[in-house]
C-alpha positions, 0 to 999 in steps of 0.5 A: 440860918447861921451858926451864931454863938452868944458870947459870955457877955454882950458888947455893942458894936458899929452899925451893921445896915438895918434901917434904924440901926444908925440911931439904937444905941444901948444907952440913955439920955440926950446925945445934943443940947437942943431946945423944943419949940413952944407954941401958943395952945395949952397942947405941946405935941412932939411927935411923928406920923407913925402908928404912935404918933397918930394914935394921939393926933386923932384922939386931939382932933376927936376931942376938938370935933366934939367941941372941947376947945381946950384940946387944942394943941400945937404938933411939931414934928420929931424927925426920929431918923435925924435923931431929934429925940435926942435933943435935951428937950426931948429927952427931958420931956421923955427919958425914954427918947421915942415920940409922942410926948405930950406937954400939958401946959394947962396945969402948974407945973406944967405936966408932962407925959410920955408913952402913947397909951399914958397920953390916950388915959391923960386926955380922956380923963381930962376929957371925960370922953372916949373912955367908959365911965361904967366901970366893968365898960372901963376895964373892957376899954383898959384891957383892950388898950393894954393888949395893944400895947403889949402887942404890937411890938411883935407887929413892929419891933418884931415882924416889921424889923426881920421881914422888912427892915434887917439887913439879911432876911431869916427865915426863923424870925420871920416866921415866928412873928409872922406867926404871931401877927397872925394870931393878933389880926386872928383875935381882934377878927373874932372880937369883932364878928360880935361888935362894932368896936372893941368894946361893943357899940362905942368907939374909944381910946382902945379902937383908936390905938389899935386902929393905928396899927392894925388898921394901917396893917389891913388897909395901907399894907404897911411893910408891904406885907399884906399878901404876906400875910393874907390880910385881906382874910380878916374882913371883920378887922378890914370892916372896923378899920374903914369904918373908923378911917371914915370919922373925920377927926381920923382924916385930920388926924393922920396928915398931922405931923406926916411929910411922905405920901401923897401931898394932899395927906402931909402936914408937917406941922398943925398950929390950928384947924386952918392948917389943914386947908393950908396949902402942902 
């Protein structure tokens, strides 16, 4: 613990070690002129293989699986500790500077569409698929998209920065969000004792954005956590996450974007199906 007073008004200052600390600033807007690149399908994709990131790579390739042909899309990687998200053309797109952003070109104009959660709806209405129609199924769906949203920054921004990424290690910090994740993975085990997915039977977009994270937190042990936290001990979470890790679509959709792991599971760019039997 530390004796740190709050001064009267706060001030930014110089990086002091974190992590990411050499990108966060306290301002908006773009920090370069850097154009995107454009590829040739109706699905421009700017994005990384990170929780956010996947969430929307796998609802593409389910969408593709299920044969609709015009969600196929282009996937350029954003190198977010390079500060890509910096360039003009990302932050036109995305004024908030985080990935993924979506562009759909299919419509005049062209649409655009930023925040993870925003670009799941988008699509699955677009679609008509992985999104009840139903709707007290769709509220159920809704509910549970929005509770991992609200959530996971606590998991991420939260509990991820002070356990693994802080320059210094407080104990204070962590164990309030530690705390918390616990009582997350504590919700979604419950839930899941009387459902196969979120929702009841059927897998959607919720499934999809927590699986990201969650998922990676139970089966990945993602800031190397999880005999920190015992995750192992939440078995209907651990259930749910290897049964959706199994889909196919989910496989291809966590290497688009990666260029860390195993070779076998990168893909630093997807332009096409045939990528992914591409060579690393």
């Amino acid at each position: 613990m530390t004796d740190y007073e709050p001064p009267k008004v706060w001030k930014w200052e110089e990086p002091t070690g974190g992590k990411f600390e050499s990108i966060n600033r306290p301002t908006a807007g773009s920090q370069r002129t850097a154009e995107l690149p454009m590829g040739k399908h109706p699905f421009q994709l700017y994005s990384l293989a990170t929780p956010n990131g996947i969430k929307v790579t796998v609802l593409l390739e389910e969408l593709l699986e299920l044969g609709f042909e015009g969600a196929e899309y282009d996937a350029f990687q954003i190198r977010i500790t390079d500060g890509d998200q910096f360039g003009s053309g990302f932050v036109e797109l995305n004024p908030n500077s985080k990935i993924p952003v979506l562009l759909d070109r299919s419509t005049k104009p062209a649409t655009r569409i930023f925040e993870s959660g925003a670009i799941l709806i988008y699509l699955a209405e677009k679609f008509r698929a992985f999104i009840p129609s139903d709707p007290s199924d769709r509220a159920e769906c809704l509910s549970w998209l929005m509770w991992q949203m609200g959530s996971t920054p606590y998991l991420g921004g939260g509990f991820g920065h002070f356990y693994a990424y802080a320059p210094q290690k407080w104990q204070y910090p962590i164990d309030r969000y530690a705390m918390e994740v616990k009582r997350q993975l504590d919700v979604l085990d419950k839930n899941l004792s009387k459902r196969s997915y979120l929702c009841g039977d059927q897998y959607n977009i919720a499934d999809i954005a927590s699986y990201a994270w969650y998922g990676g937190l139970v089966l990945h042990n993602i800031y190397e956590a999880s005999e920190f936290l015992e995750v192992s001990s939440y078995k209907n979470v651990v259930r749910w996450a290897k049964d959706i890790e199994k889909r196919p679509a989910v496989m291809r959709g966590r290497r688009v974007n990666k260029t860390w792991g195993p070779r076998e599971l990168r893909l630093k760019e997807r332009h096409g199906a045939e990528d992914f039997d591409k060579p690393v």
